[in-house]
Every structure is written in structure tokens, then in C-alpha cells.
C-alpha positions as CSV (number, residue, x, y, z in Angstrom):
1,X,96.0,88.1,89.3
2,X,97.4,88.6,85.5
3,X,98.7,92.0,85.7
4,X,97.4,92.6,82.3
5,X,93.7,92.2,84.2
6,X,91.5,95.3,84.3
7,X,91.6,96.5,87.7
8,X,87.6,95.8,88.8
9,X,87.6,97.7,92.4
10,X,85.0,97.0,95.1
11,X,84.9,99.5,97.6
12,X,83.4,98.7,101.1
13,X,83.3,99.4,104.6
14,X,83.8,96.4,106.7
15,X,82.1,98.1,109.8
16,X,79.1,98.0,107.7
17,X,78.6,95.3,104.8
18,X,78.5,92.4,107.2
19,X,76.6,94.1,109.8
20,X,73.7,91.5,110.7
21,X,72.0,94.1,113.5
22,X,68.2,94.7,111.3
23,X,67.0,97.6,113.9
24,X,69.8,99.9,113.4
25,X,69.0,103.0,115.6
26,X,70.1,106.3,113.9
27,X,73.3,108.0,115.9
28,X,73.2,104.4,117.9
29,X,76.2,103.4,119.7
30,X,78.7,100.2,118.7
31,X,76.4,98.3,121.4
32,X,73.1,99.2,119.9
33,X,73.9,98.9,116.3
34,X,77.1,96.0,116.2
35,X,79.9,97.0,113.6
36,X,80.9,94.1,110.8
37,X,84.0,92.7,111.3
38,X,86.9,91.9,109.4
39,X,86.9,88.1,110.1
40,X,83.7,88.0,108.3
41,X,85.5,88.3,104.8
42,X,85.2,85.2,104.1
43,X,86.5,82.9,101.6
44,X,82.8,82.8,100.5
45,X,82.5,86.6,100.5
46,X,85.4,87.1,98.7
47,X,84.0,84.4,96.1
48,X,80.9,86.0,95.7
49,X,82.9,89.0,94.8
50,X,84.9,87.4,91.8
51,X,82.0,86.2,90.9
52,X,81.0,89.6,90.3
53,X,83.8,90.6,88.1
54,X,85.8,92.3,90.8
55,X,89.3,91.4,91.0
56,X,90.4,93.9,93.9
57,X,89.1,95.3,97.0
58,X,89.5,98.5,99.0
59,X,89.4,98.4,102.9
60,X,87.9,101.6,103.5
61,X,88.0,102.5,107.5
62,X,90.9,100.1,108.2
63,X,93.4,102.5,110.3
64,X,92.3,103.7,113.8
65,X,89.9,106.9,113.8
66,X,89.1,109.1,115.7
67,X,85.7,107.5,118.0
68,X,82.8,108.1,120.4
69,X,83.5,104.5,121.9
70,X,86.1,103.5,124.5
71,X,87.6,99.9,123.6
72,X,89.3,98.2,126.7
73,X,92.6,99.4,127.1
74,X,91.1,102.5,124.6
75,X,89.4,105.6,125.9
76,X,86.9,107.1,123.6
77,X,87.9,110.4,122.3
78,X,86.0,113.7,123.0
79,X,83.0,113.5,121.6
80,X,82.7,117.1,120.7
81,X,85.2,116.8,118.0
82,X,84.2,113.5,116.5
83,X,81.8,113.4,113.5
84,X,78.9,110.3,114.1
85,X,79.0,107.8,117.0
86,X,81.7,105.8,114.7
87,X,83.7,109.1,113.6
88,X,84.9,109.5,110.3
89,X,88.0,107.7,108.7
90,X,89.3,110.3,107.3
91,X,90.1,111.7,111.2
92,X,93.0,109.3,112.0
93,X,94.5,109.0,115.4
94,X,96.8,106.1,115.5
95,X,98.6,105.6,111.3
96,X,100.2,102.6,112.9
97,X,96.8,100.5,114.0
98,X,93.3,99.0,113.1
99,X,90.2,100.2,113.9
100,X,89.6,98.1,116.9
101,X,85.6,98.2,115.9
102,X,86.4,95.8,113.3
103,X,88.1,93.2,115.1
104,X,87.1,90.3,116.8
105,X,90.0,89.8,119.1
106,X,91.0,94.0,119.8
107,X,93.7,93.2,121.5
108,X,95.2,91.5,118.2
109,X,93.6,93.0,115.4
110,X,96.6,93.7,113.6
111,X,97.2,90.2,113.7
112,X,93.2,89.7,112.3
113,X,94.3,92.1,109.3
114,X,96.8,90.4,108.2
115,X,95.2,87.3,108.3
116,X,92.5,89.3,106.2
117,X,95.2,90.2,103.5
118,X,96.4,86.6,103.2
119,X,92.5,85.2,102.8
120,X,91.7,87.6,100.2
121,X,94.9,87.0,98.2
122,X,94.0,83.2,98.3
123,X,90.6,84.2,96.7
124,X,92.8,85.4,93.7
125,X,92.2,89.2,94.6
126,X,94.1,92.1,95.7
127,X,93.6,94.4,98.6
128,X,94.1,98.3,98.8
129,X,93.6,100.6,102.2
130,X,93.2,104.4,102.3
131,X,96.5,106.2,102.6
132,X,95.1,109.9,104.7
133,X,98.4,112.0,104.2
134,X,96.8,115.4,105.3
135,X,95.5,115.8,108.4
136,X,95.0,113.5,111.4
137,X,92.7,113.2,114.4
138,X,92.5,116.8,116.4
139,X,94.4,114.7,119.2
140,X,96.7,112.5,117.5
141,X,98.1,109.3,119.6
142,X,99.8,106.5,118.6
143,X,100.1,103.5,120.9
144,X,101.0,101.0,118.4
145,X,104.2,102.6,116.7
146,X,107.4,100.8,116.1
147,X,110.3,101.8,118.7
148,X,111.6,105.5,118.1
149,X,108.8,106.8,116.3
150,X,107.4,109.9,117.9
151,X,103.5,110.8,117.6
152,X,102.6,113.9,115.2
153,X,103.6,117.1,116.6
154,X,105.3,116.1,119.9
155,X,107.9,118.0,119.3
156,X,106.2,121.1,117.3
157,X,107.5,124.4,118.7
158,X,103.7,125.9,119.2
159,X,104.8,129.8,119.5
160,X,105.0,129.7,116.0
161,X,102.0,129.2,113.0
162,X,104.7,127.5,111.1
163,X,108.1,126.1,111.4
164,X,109.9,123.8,108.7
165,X,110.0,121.1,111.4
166,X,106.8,121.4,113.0
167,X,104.3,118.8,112.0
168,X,101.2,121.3,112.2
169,X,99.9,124.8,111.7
170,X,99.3,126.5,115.0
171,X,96.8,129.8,115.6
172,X,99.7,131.1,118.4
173,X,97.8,132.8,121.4
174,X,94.2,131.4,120.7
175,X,92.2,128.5,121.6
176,X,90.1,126.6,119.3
177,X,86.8,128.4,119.7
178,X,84.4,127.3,116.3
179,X,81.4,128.6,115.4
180,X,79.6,125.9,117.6
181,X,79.9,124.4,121.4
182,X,82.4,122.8,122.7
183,X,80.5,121.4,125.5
184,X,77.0,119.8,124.3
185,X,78.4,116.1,124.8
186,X,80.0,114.0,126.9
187,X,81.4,115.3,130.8
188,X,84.2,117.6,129.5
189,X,84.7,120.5,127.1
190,X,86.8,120.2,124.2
191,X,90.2,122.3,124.6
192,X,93.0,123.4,122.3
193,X,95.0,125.7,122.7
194,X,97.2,127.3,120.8
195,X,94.2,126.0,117.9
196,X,95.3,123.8,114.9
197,X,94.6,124.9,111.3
198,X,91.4,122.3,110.3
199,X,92.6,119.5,107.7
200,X,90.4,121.9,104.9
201,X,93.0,125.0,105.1
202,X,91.3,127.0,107.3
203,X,94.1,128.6,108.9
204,X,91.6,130.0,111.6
205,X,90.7,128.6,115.5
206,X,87.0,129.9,114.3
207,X,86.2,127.5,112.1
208,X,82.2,126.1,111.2
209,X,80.6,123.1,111.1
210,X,81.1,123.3,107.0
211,X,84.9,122.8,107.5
212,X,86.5,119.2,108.8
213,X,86.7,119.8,112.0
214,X,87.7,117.0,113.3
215,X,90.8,117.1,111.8
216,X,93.9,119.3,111.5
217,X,96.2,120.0,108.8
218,X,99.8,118.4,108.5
219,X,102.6,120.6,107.6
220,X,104.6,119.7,104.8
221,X,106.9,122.2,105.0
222,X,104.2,124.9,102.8
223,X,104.0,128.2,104.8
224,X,100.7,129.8,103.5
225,X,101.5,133.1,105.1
226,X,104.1,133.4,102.2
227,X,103.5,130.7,100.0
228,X,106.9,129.9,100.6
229,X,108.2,126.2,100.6
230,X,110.8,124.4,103.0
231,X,111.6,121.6,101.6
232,X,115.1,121.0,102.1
233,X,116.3,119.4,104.9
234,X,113.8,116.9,104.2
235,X,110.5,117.9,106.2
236,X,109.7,115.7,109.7
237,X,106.0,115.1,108.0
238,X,107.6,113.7,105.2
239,X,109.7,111.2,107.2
240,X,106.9,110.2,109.1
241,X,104.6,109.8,106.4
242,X,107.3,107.2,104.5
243,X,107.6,105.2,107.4
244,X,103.7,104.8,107.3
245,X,103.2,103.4,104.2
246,X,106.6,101.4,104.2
247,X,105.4,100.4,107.2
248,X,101.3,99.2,105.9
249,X,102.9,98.2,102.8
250,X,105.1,95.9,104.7
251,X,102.0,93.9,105.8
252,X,101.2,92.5,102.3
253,X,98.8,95.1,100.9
254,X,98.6,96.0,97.3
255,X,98.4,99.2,97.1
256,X,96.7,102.9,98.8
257,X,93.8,104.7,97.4
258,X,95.8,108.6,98.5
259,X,92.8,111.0,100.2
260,X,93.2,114.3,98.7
261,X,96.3,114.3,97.1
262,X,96.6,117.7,95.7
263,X,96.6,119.2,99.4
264,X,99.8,117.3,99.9
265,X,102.5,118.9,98.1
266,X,103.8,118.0,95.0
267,X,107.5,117.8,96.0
268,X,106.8,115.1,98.9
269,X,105.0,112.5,96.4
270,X,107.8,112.8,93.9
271,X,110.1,111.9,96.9
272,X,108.1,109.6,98.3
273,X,106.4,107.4,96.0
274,X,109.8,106.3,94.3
275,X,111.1,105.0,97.5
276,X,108.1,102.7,98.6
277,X,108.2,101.1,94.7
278,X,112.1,100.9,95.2
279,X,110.8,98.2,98.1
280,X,107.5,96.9,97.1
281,X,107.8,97.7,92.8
282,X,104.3,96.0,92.2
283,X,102.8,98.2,95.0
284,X,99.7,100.6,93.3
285,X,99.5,104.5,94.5
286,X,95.6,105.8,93.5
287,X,95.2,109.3,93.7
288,X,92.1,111.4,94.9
289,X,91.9,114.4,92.7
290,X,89.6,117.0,91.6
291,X,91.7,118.9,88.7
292,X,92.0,117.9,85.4
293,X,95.0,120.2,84.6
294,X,96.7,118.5,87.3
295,X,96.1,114.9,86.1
296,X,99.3,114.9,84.0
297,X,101.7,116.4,86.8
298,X,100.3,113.9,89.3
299,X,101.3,111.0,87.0
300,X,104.5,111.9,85.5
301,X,106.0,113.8,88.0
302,X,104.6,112.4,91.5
303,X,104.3,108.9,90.4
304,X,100.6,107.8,90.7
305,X,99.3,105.0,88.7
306,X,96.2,106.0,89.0
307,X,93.8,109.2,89.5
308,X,89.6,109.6,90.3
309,X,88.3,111.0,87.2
310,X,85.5,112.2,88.9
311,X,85.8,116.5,87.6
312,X,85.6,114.6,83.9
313,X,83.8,111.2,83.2
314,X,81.7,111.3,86.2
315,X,80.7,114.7,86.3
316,X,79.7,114.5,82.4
317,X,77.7,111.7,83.5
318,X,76.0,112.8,86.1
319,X,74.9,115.7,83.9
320,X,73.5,113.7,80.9
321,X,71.3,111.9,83.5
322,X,70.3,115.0,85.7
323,X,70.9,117.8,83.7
324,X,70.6,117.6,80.1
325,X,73.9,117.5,79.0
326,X,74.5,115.9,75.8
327,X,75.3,112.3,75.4
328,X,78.0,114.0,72.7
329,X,80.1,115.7,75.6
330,X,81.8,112.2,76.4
331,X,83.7,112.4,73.3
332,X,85.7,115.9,75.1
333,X,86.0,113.6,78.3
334,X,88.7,111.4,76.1
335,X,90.1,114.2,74.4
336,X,90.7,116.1,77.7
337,X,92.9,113.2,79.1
338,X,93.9,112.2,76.0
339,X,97.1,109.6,75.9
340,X,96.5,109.0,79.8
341,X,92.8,107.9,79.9
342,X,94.1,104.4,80.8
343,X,95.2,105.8,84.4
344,X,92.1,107.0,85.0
345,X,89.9,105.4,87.7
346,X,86.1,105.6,86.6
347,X,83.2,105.2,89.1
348,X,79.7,105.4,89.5
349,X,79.7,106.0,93.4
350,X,82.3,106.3,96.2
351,X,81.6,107.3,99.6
352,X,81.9,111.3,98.8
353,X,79.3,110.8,96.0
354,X,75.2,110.4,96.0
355,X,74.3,106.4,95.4
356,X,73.6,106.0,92.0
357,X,69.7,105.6,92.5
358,X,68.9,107.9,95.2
359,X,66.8,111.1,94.3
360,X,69.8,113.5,94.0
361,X,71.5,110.8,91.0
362,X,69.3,108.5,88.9
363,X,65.8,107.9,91.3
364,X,66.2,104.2,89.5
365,X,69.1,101.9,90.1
366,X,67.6,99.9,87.3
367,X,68.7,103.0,84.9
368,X,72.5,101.9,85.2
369,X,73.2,99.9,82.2
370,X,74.5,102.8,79.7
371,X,76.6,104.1,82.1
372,X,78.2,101.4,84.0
373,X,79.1,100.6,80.5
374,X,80.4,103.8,79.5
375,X,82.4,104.3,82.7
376,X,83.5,100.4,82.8
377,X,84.1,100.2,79.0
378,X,85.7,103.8,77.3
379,X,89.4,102.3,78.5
380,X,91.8,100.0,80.2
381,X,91.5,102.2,83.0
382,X,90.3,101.1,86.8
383,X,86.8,100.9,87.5
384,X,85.0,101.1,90.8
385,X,82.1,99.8,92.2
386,X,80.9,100.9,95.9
387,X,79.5,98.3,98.5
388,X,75.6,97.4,97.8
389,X,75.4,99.4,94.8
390,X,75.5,96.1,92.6
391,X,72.2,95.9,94.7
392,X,70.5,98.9,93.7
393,X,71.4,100.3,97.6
394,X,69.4,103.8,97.4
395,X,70.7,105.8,100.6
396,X,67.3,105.9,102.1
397,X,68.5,105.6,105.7
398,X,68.9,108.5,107.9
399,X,71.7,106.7,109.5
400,X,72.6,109.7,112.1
401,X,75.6,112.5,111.7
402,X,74.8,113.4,108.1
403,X,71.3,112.8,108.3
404,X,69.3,111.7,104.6
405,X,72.0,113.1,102.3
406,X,71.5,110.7,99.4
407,X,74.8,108.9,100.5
408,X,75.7,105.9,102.4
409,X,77.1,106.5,106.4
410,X,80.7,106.6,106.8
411,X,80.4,108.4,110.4
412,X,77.8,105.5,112.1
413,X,77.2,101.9,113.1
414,X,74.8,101.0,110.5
415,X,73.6,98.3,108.4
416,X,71.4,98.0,105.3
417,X,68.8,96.0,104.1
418,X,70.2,95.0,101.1
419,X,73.8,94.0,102.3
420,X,72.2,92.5,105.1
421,X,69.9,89.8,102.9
422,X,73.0,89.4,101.0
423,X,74.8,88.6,103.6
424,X,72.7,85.9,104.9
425,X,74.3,85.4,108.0
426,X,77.8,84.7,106.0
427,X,76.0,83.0,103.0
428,X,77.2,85.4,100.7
429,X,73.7,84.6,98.2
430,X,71.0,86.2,97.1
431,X,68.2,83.5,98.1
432,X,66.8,86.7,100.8
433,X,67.3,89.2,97.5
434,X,64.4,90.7,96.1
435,X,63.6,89.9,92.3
436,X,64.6,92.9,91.0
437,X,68.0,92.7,93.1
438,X,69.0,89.5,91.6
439,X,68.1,90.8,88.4
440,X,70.5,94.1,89.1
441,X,73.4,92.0,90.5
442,X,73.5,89.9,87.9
443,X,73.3,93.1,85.1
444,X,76.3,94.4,86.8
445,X,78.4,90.7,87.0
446,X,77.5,90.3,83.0
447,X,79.2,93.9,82.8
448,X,81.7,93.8,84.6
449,X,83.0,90.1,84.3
450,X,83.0,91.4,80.5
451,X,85.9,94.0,81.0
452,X,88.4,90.8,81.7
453,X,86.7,88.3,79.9
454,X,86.8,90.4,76.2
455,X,90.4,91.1,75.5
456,X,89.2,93.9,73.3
457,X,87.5,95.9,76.6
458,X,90.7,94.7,78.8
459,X,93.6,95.5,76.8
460,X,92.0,96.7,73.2
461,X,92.3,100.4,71.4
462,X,89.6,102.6,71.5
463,X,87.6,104.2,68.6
464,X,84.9,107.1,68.9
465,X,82.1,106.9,66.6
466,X,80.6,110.3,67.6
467,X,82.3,112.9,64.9
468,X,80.5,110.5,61.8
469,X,77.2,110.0,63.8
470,X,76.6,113.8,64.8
471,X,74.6,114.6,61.5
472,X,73.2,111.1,61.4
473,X,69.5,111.8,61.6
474,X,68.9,108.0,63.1
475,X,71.2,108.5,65.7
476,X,70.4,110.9,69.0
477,X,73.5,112.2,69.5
478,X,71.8,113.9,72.8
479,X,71.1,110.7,74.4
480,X,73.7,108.0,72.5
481,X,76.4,107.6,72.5
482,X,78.7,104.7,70.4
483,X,82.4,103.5,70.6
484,X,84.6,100.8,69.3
485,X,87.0,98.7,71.5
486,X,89.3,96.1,69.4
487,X,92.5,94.3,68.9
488,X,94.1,92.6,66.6
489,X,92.2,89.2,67.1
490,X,88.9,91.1,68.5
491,X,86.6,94.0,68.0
492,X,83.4,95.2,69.8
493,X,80.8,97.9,68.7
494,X,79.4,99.6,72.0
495,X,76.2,101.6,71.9
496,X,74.3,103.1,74.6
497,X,70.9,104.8,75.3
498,X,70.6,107.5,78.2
499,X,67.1,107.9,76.7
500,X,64.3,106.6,78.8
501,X,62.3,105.8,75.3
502,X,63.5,102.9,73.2
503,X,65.2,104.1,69.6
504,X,65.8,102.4,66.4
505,X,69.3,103.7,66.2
506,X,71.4,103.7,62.8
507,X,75.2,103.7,63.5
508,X,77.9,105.0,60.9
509,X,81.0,103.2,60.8
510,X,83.4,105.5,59.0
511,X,86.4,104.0,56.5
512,X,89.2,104.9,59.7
513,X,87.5,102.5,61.6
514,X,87.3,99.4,59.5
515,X,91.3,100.2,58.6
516,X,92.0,101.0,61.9
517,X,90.3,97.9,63.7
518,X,90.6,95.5,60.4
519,X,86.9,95.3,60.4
520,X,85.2,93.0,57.8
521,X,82.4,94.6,55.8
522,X,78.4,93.0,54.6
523,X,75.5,91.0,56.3
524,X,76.8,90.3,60.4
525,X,75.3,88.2,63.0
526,X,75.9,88.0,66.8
527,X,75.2,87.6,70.4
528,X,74.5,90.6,71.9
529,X,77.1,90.3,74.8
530,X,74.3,91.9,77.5
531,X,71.5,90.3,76.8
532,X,72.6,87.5,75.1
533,X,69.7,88.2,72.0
534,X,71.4,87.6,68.7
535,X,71.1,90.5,66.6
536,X,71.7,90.7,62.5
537,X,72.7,93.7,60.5
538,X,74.9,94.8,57.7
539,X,78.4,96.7,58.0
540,X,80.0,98.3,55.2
541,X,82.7,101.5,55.6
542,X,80.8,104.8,55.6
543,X,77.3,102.9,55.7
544,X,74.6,102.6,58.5
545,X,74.3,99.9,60.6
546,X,70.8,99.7,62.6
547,X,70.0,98.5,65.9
548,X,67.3,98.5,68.2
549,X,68.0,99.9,71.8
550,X,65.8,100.1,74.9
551,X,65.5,102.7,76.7
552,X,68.6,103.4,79.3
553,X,69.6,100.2,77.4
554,X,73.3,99.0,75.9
555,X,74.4,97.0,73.6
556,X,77.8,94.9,72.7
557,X,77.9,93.0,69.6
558,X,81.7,91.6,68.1
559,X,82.2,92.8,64.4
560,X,83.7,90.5,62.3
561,X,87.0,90.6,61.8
562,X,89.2,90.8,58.0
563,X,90.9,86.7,58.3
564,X,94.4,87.0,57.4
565,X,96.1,85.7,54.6
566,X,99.4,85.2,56.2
């Protein structure tokens, strides 16, 4: 891939997007409900994908969890401590192995991973994997670790809540007692004692069914009795934890998606991260983070390439559509990560986050235009689509552990409708789509194959149109919203309507802008780049421009260019 490519990120669950079983069973077991399989990505699936616009792909549920089923040669783990028949895979038990629900072969799925690496860097893609760097399984057990390398606390001294060399936090002289049974499944009890600190920071054994549970917090040398920090001689965890990604990023991969970075400290990703890129330089670290006033700290000082913008972008979206926040308020989303918006990684939906048409988001998935374009389109930034959503995939299933939550099971064996018809039995076509999902999948290719295809949304500057438009009384400031990506050889005018009513919008282009992007000024004719209408108007510096937008409706016209006389 041209590493001046946008990054155009796919998120997916193999357990789950190739799943053909059509009479899923909610809390069903792996032989009830099948899993997907890693085999199934396909040269054809991974076509189907770049034909899509995406460009990379993220494995989510790749290394061994925490699970309800017993695998030959692996015995299920207590059921009492595991969230959904599946369990979650955020509760690792094993950093150095696959999820053996996901392989064809289990006794060489490793083997079936790589092989997966290698087929989807063929397709001309690249492949990331979740990196989990605080907390593990409750019982942690590798038995798939190189020579010499001991399991997580094996050798933690458990008289003490925390120790420099111990690898967690124990509650000395109490068992693990939470707010709810230990004993309601399976023939035997869950016990722990001394009790582990959950992977949330709850430094308690009497924790709730709220907290992650079926994890526990690694020790990074932090004591939160004092707020102290050990950090020298160089932490066990860290060690560990270096060895685990050299060790994944030895096996091809491009890069990690980090789970909740900022609970890790600061200290071990400046040591770290240097280190793997000393071996692997092209290797990407994206960060999961929830703080905007830590965004610059976990880029300059820790070393991530990339960070969620979800506390900024998404959350600004989310209340223009939901609760009545001003179309305006993007223009502060820019400005708050201002010089380092480019390293932000924009989505619509993830697997923490509601699907983008269920009840709790947008109700429609046909209302996504404005902001897939606003998310995909403000910068040169990552953007990130989640399995099925390109299909309008509502979250409509009560799947089992988390019940109807408005999100998409990362705790079950499941399957969905829409993936499955896409699917096809490894066709990878939409022949079994509905209308309507042909017509969304093909919205959000035109979209997103744009962000590569335009140099000016790839690589291009951006310009804000919203500080000349606010007293513009033929442009809704409260539900548009218009931007100017260009280069030198290129420049695009943006505008988008959150409004569900169509609008004959006028847009000001002030005199910055034309000097700025070299704009040309008078009578203009294009191809809308969405719809492919052609649209006429007139463009001169501080003058209106007018254009006729549907309702939750974009469009992207080029503006002509000054032709140099050199």
C-alpha cells in the first residue's frame, strides 16, 4: 500500500462476519451457533473489501480469551467468570496464541493466522490486531509461550497488594467475593484467593457486575495506595509486555489498535514503543483514548501514531444527530486538536459504541451521508468503519450476555442477517442484499474510495468555511456545515446537511480561501462527486455560492483552480 494512502480501517470479528449458522440461539454454545473462521478471509473477501475503499483491516478477537468452551487439548474456563458463551476479548488468557474458535485446524492455528496475514497482504491490504496491555483473564495460562517465558504472576509475592516485581494487585487475606454468585454455572465455584484488583481499578475483592470482572489489573509498577511509581529496575510487566508484541509483530502484522491506553502508564509506552519500531520501523501503534488533554502527550511523548477521537469528533456527532448540538461545534473539534488532527482516528462505530442506525444513534442507517463525510473527510487522519455497518447492520439481535444494547455481540456465537447474505456462502456479493443495502454499500464505497482517490481528501490542507457562513442567512449553521480540502493541483468544496429537510444553501467563500487554495473566481460547473449530478454555480471571493442539498444529504464538487503562468 502507498504509504501516503489514507488509512481506510475495517473493523471485524472473524468469529462472526462469516458465520453462515441463520438460527443463532441467544447465549448458544460454539455447537449451536458455529463461529466464522479465519480461513474464510478469502482472497474474494478481502477483494470485496478494497472494493469498498478500505485499505486495512483489524482482527478483532485474534488472541486466546478467556471461554465457556473446552477445545481438545483445552479446558473451558470457569464459567462464572466469563462474560457470554464466547467471553470477551478483552479477557486474555494465553498473549502468545489464537483463539482456537477461529481456526479450522486448532491444533495449528497459529499456523492458519499467519497464512491469514500473508493472504490479506496479497490483496494489497494491511492487517492490525488488538494489543490488551492492562489486564488479562482472572486465570491467566499460557501454553503456547516461547522457552523461558513465565505466565503472569507466577512469581508474584501475594502477601503483599503491591510489589515493584509483582505482575498484579492482590486484596491480601480475602477471597474474591463480588456482589453476585460464584456458583450459578457450571459444577464448581469460582475461587481466588488472595482476590485480584478487576482490570477497571477497583482495588476491591467486592466488586459488581458494572466492573470487568473477568479480568484483573496488571501492575506496571503504579502503587495506587501512594500514587507512587517504581519504575526503575525496569518493571517484570513491562518485559513481558515487549516480548508480546515483538513477539505478534514478528508474525507479519502491521500494526496494534492499544485497548485503553491511558490505564497503562505513561512511562512504559515511552520505553516501549521505541523499541518494537527500532525492529519493525513501519509497524503502526493506535491508541484507545478517552482524553483530549492527553492526546498530545500520547503522541509526542509515548509514541502513538494514532489515537480514537471518540471524546471529540464523535461525541460532537453524536450530539448534532441526538441532541441538538449545533452543526457549528465541529469547527471547536479542529481547533481542540489543532496541528495533530491528522493522527486522529475518526469513526462512526466500534464495538464499545451503539451501531450507527439503531434507536440509541441515528434510527436510519440511510441518514449516514453527512457524517461519514464529515468524519471520513475533515483530515488525513484514519477512518474506521465497523463490520456490517456499510450494510446498515441495526443491532436488533438480543444476541445473549449483553442482551438488546443497541451494539453488536462481542461476548457470543452469533451471526447476522446482513453479513450472512453478504457472505453468500463465500461469495462475498450482494445478489442476497436487499435494495436498500446495495444502495447503502455502494453510498459508503463512493465515500470512502473517494478519500484515496482525490488527492485533495488524501493528502490536501484543510479550510473551515464556518467563521464567514455564521451570519449567512442562507446557510443553517445549526444543521451545516462546509469545508475546503485542496492542494496545489486540486481543491474540493464539501457541504453537508444534518437537516432531515432539504435546503437551498448559499455558501460564502471568503478572500483567505481563494489565496490560500488558489481558487479561480466566476460561473463553475461540475460533477458532484456523490451523486455524480452536475451542478452549476458562480464563485467569486467574499460572494455566495448556492447549492441545493437534500436532507441528511452531502455534496463534493472541485472548484476550479487559478492555471499557472509558469
Amino acid at each position: 500500500m502507498d504509504a501516503k494512502e489514507k488509512l481506510i480501517i475495517y473493523q471485524t470479528f472473524p468469529r462472526i462476519m462469516t458465520n453462515d449458522c441463520d438460527t443463532p440461539i441467544p447465549n448458544g454454545t460454539l455447537a449451536q451457533n458455529g463461529s466464522g473462521k479465519l480461513n474464510d478471509i478469502t482472497p474474494r473477501l478481502l477483494k470485496s473489501l478494497s472494493d469498498l475503499g478500505v485499505n486495512c483491516i483489524w482482527l478483532t478477537g485474534v488472541i486466546e480469551n478467556a471461554t465457556k468452551t473446552a477445545f481438545p487439548g483445552i479446558p473451558a474456563d470457569n464459567p462464572n467468570v466469563v462474560k457470554g458463551e464466547a467471553g470477551s476479548p478483552y479477557a486474555i488468557k494465553d498473549y502468545y496464541d489464537v483463539a482456537p474458535a477461529i481456526a479450522v485446524d486448532i491444533e495449528n492455528r497459529m499456523a492458519e493466522f499467519e497464512s491469514t496475514v500473508k493472504r490479506i497482504h496479497d490483496g494489497g491490504l494491511k492487517v492490525i490486531i488488538d494489543f490488551v496491555p492492562n489486564h488479562t483473564a482472572r486465570v491467566y495460562h499460557s501454553d503456547s509461550a516461547p522457552a523461558g517465558i513465565k505466565d503472569f504472576g507466577a512469581g508474584d509475592d501475594i502477601t503483599k497488594f503491591f510489589s515493584p516485581s509483582n505482575n498484579y494487585y492482590y486484596i491480601t487475606n480475602q477471597q474474591f467475593a463480588p456482589s453476585f454468585g460464584l456458583v450459578t454455572e457450571g459444577s464448581f465455584p469460582y475461587l481466588e484467593f488472595p482476590a485480584k484488583a478487576t482490570g477497571n481499578d477497583c482495588y476491591s475483592a467486592f466488586c459488581g457486575r458494572n466492573d470487568w470482572y473477568e479480568t484483573v489489573k496488571l501492575n506496571y509498577g503504579y502503587d495506587p495506595g501512594d500514587r507512587s511509581c517504581h519504575f526503575s529496575p525496569i518493571p517484570d510487566t513491562w518485559l513481558k509486555m515487549l516480548h508480546i508484541m515483538r513477539f505478534w509483530a514478528s508474525k507479519g502484522i502491521d500494526g496494534f489498535r492499544c485497548d485503553m491506553v491511558f490505564m497503562v502508564p505513561q512511562e512504559f509506552w515511552h520505553w516501549a514503543i521505541p523499541q518494537v519500531k527500532n525492529d519493525y520501523p513501519e509497524l503502526i501503534f493506535i491508541g484507545e483514548i478517552y482524553d483530549v488533554n492527553l492526546y498530545r502527550t500520547f503522541l509526542d511523548y509515548c509514541g502513538f501514531d494514532y489515537l480514537y477521537d471518540k471524546v471529540n469528533l464523535y461525541d460532537t456527532l453524536v450530539g448534532i444527530e441526538r441532541h441538538n448540538m449545533s452543526a457549528a461545534k465541529l469547527t471547536e473539534c479542529w481547533q481542540r486538536i489543532d496541528g495533530i488532527g491528522d493522527s486522529m482516528l475518526n469513526f462512526l462505530e466500534n464495538h464499545d459504541e451503539v451501531r450507527f442506525g439503531s434507536k440509541e444513534f441515528a434510527s436510519n442507517p440511510a441518514k449516514v451521508l453527512p457524517f461519514l463525510v464529515t468524519g471520513a473527510m475533515m483530515s488525513k487522519g484514519p477512518f474506521m468503519i465497523y463490520y456490517g455497518q456499510e450494510l446498515g447492520e441495526m443491532a436488533r439481535d438480543n444476541e445473549g450476555f449483553a442482551g438488546d444494547n443497541n451494539r453488536s455481540t462481542i461476548f457470543d456465537y452469533w451471526s447476522y442477517s446482513t453479513l450472512r447474505r453478504w457472505w453468500n456462502h463465500g461469495k462475498c456479493n450482494v445478489l442476497r442484499l436487499t435494495a436498500h443495502e446495495r444502495w447503502l454499500r455502494g453510498l459508503y464505497a463512493r465515500v470512502l474510495r473517494l478519500c484515496n482517490e482525490r488527492e485533495a481528501i488524501r493528502r490536501g490542507a484543510f479550510f473551515d468555511l464556518m467563521y464567514v457562513n455564521l451570519r449567512n442567512n442562507r446557510f443553517n449553521p445549526h444543521r451545516q456545515y462546509a469545508f475546503i480540502r485542496y492542494t496545489d493541483r486540486e481543491a474540493l468544496l464539501i457541504v453537508v446537511n444534518f437537516g432531515e429537510m432539504a435546503a437551498q444553501t448559499d455558501v460564502i467563500i471568503p478572500e483567505l480561501a481563494f489565496d490560500m487554495a488558489g481558487l479561480a473566481e466566476g460561473k463553475q460547473s461540475a460533477t458532484d462527486l456523490v451523486w455524480g449530478k452536475k451542478i452549476s454555480w458562480t464563485t467569486g471571493r467574499n460572494d455566495i455560492s448556492s447549492f441545493e442539498i437534500g436532507g441528511y444529504d452531502a455534496i463534493i464538487v472541485p472548484l476550479k483552480k487559478i492555471v499557472s503562468k509558469t
